[in-house]
C-alpha positions as CSV (number, residue, x, y, z in Angstrom):
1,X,56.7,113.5,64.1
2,X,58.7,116.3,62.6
3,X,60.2,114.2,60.2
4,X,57.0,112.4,59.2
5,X,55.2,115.4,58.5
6,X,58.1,116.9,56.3
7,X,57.9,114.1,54.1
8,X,54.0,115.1,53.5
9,X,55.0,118.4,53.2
10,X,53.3,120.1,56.3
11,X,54.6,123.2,57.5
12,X,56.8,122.8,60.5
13,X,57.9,126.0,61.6
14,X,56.4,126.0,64.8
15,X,57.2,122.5,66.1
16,X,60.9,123.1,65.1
17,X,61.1,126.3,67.0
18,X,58.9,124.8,70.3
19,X,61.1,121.7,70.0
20,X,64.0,123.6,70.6
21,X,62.8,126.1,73.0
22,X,61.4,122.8,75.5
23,X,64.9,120.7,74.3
24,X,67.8,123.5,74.1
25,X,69.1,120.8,71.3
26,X,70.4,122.5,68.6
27,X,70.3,120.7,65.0
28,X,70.5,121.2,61.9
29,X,66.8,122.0,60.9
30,X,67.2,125.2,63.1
31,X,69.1,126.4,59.8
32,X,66.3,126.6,58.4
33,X,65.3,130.5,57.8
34,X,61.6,130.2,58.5
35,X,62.6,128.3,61.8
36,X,64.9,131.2,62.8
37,X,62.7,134.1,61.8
38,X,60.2,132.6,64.5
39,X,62.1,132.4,67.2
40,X,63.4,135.6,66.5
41,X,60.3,137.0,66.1
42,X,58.5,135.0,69.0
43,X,61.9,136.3,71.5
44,X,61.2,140.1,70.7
45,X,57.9,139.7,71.2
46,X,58.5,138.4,74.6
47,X,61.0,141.4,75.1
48,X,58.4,144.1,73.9
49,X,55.8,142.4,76.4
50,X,58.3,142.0,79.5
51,X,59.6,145.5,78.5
52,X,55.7,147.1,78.7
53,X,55.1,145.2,82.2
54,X,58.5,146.0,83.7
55,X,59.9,148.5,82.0
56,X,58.6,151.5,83.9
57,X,59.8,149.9,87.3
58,X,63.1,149.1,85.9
59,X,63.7,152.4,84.4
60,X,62.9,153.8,88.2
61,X,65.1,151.7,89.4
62,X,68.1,152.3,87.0
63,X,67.1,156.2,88.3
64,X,67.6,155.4,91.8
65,X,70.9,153.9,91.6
66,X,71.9,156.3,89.5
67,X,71.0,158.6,92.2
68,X,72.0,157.0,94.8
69,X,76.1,156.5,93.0
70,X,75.9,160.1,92.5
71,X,74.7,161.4,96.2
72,X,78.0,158.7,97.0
73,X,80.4,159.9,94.6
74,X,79.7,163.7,95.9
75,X,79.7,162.3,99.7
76,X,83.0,160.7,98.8
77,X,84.5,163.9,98.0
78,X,83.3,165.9,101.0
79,X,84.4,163.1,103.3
80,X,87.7,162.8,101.3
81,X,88.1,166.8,101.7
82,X,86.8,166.7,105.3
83,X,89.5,163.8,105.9
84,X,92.3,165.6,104.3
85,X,91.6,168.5,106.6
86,X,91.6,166.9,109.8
87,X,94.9,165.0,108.9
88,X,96.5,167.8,107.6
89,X,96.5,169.7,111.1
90,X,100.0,170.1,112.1
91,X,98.4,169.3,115.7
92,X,97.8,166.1,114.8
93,X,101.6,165.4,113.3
94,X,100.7,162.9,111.0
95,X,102.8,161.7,108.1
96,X,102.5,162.8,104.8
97,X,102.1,158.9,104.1
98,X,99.5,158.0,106.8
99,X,97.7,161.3,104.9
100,X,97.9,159.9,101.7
101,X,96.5,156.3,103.1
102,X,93.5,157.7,105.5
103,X,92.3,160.1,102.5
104,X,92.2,157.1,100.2
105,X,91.0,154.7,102.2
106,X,87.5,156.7,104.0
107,X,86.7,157.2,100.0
108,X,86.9,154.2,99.0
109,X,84.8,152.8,102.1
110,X,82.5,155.2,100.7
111,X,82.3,154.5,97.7
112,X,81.9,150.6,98.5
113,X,79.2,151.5,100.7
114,X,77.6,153.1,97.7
115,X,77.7,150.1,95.4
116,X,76.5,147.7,97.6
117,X,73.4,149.8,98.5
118,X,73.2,149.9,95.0
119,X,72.9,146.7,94.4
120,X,70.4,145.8,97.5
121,X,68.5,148.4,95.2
122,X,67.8,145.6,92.4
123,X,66.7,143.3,95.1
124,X,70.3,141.2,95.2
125,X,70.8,139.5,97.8
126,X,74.2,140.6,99.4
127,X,74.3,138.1,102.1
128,X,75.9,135.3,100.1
129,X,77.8,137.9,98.2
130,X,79.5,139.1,100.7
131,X,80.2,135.2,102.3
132,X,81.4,134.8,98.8
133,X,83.8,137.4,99.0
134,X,85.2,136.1,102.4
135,X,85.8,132.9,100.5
136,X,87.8,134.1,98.1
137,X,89.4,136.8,100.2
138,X,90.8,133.6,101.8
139,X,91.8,131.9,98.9
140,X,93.6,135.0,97.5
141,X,95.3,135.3,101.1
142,X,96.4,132.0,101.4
143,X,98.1,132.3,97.8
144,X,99.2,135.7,98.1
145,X,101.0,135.6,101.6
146,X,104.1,137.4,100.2
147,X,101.6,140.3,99.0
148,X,100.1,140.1,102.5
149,X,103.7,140.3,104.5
150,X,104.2,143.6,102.3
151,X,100.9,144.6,103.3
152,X,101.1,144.2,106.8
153,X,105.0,145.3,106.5
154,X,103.1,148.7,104.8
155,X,100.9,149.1,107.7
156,X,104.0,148.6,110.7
157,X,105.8,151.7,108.8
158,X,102.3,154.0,108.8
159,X,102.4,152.9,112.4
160,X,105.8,153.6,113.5
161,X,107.2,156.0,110.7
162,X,110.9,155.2,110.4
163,X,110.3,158.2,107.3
164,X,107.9,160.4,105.0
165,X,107.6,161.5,101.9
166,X,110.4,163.6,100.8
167,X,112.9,162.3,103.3
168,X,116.2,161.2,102.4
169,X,116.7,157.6,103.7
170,X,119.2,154.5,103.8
171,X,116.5,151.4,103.6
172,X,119.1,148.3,103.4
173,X,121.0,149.0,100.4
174,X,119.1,151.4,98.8
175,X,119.8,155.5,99.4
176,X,118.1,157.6,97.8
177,X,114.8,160.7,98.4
178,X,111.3,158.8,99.3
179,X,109.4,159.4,96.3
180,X,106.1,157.3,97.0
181,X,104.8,154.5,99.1
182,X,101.7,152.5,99.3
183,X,100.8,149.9,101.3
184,X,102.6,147.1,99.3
185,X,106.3,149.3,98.4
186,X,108.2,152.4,99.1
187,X,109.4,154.2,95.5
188,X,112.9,155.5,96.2
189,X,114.8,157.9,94.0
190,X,118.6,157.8,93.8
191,X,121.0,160.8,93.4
192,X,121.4,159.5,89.9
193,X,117.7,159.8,89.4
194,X,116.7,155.9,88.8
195,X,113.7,154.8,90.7
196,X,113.7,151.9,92.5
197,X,110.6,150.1,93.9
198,X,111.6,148.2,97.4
199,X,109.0,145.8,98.8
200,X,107.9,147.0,101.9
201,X,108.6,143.6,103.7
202,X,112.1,144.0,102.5
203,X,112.0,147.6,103.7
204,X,110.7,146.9,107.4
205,X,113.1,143.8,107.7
206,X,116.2,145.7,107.2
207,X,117.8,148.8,108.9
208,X,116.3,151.6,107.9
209,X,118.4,155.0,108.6
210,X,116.8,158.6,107.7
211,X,119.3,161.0,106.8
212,X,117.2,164.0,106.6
213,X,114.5,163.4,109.5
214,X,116.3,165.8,111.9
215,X,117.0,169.8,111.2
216,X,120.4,170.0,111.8
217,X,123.4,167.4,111.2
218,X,126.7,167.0,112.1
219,X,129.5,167.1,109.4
220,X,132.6,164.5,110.6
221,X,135.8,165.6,108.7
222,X,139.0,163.2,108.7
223,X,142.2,165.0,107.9
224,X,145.6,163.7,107.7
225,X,148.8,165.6,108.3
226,X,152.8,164.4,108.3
227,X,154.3,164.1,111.7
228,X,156.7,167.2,110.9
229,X,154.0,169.9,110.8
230,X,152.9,171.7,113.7
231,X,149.6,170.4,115.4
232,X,149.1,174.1,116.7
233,X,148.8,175.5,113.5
234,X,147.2,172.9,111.7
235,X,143.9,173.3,114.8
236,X,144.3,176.8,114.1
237,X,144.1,176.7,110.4
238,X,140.6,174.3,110.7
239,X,139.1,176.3,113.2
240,X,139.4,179.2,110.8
241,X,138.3,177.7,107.9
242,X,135.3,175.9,109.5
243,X,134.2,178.5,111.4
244,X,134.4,181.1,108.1
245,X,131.8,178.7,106.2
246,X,128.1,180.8,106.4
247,X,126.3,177.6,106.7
248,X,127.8,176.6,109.8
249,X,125.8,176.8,112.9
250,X,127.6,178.5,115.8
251,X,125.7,176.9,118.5
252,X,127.0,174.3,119.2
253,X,130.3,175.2,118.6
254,X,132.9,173.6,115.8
255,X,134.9,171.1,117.1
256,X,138.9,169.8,116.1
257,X,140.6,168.1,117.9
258,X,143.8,164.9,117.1
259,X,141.8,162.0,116.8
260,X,144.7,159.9,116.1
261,X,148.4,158.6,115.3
262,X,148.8,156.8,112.8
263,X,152.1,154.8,111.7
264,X,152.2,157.6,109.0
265,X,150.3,160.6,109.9
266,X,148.7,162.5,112.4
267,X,145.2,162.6,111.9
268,X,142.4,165.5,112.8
269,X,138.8,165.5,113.3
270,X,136.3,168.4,112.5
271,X,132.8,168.2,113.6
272,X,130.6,170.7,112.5
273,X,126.6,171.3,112.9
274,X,124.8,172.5,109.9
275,X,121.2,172.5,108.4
276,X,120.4,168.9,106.6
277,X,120.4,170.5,103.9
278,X,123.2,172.0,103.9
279,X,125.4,168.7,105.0
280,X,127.2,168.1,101.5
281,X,127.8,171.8,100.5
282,X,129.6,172.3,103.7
283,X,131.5,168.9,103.6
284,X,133.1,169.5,99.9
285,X,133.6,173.2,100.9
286,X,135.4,172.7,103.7
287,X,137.6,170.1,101.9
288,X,138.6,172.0,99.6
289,X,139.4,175.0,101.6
290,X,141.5,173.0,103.6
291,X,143.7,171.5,100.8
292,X,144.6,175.1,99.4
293,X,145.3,176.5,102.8
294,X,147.3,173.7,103.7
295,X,149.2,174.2,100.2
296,X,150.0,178.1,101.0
297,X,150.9,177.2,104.3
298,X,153.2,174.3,103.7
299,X,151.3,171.8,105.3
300,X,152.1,168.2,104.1
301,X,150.1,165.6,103.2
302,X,151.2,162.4,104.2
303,X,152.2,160.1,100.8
304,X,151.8,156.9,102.2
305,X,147.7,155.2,103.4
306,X,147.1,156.1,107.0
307,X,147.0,153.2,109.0
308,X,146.0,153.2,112.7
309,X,148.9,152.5,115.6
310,X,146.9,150.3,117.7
311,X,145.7,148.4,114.9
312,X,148.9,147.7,113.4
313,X,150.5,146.3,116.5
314,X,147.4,144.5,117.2
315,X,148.4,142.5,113.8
């Protein structure tokens, strides 16, 4: 019909544009600019008239959820800081990590809670959005179980803490200062400063050994003497030296004794107790001490690698 009446030259504007609305087939005679400037027309015109009959409820609605994120947003912040409080109580001894994770976590509940009554707000239906996202939850799981395994690795070491933030920890092959950890990895920076980011399923699956948890330490010294010198002496001399150093504790009490004989050397132990923080100061002081007073003194050195007795007649 549109076609027929072209060729009599009959305006069809309208029948183009009410074709296409009923249709949704798009051709060629929608090019035409008297076909496009009425549909244009004829949409805004819809848009003014829904706008007048819904606008007012829809701006009072964009209000309320704005109101209603912001009264969240604030509550998120109280419960954070109320959260941050209670956790912080050295009562309470909780790790600097579980902190970290229960003052995240109680804001972001909130703040989901917040959205969602947001959204019930424009008259959504949450019920199959929320049995949508169980679906997919799923679907995610079942392709992310190595993201899960660090996840529930994550949530054995809040449990059990092994270490904390700031502690200096062996974790498999990895030494270094705890810089960070989340539920998924644990950040650890090395003496040499590089950080390294260590899955926490690889973290929880291998021995994990914290240097720095305790207060004090015990510093184990190996020294190796020639057979000719005198043992006497050479206890005297390390019982001097150790017991000189400010940063050993007195209580309990330094220790040497002769831990071994060796094919080529006779071979003293020092055990001293010190502040964790103290441990290498005292270790490479001591050490050197020892090597210039055994120099003025004439103690030898043996020239030869120490090799245990029992082991070499074992072989």
């Amino acid at each position: 019909m549109i076609s027929l009446a072209e060729k009599t030259n009959i305006d069809t504007t309208e029948y183009k544009k009410i074709l296409f609305e009923y249709t949704g087939v798009f051709t060629d005679q929608l090019l035409d600019k008297k076909v496009i400037m009425s549909m244009a027309t004829s949409w805004f015109n819809n848009l003014i008239h829904w706008f007048v009959n819904n606008g007012p409820q829809l701006l009072f609605k964009i209000f309320i959820i704005s109101l209603i994120l912001m009264l969240f947003t604030h509550l998120r912040k109280l419960i954070r800081f109320i959260i941050n409080h209670i956790v912080s109580s050295k009562n309470l001894n909780i790790s600097m990590v579980m902190q970290n994770f229960l003052i995240s976590i109680s804001g972001n509940i909130i703040l989901t809670v917040g959205i969602l009554f947001s959204l019930s707000q424009l008259g959504i239906n949450l019920t199959p959005l929320l049995t949508s996202f169980g679906i997919l939850g799923l679907i995610i799981g079942i392709g992310l179980q190595n993201i899960l395994a660090n996840f529930a690795s994550g949530v054995m070491l809040l449990i059990y803490r092994p270490f904390d933030i700031g502690d200096y920890v062996q974790a498999g092959q990895v030494i270094g200062t705890v810089n960070k950890m989340s539920l998924v990895n644990t950040t650890i920076k090395t003496t040499t400063n590089e950080i390294i980011i260590i899955p926490n399923n690889n973290v929880w699956n291998n021995t994990i050994t914290n240097i720095t948890q305790e207060k004090v330490r015990r510093v184990d010294l190996l020294f190796h003497i020639e057979h000719s010198n005198d043992i006497s002496k050479t206890e005297n001399i390390l019982y001097e030296i150790t017991n000189k150093h400010n940063s050993v504790l007195k209580l309990p009490e330094v220790k040497v004794r002769l831990n071994a004989l060796t094919l080529h050397s006779t071979e003293f132990i020092v055990q001293a107790w010190v502040k964790s923080e103290d441990y290498w100061d005292v270790y490479w002081d001591i050490t050197k001490e020892v090597k210039i007073k055994f120099d003025a003194e004439n103690i030898s050195l043996p020239s030869i690698p120490s090799m245990p007795i029992h082991n070499s007649a074992t072989a």
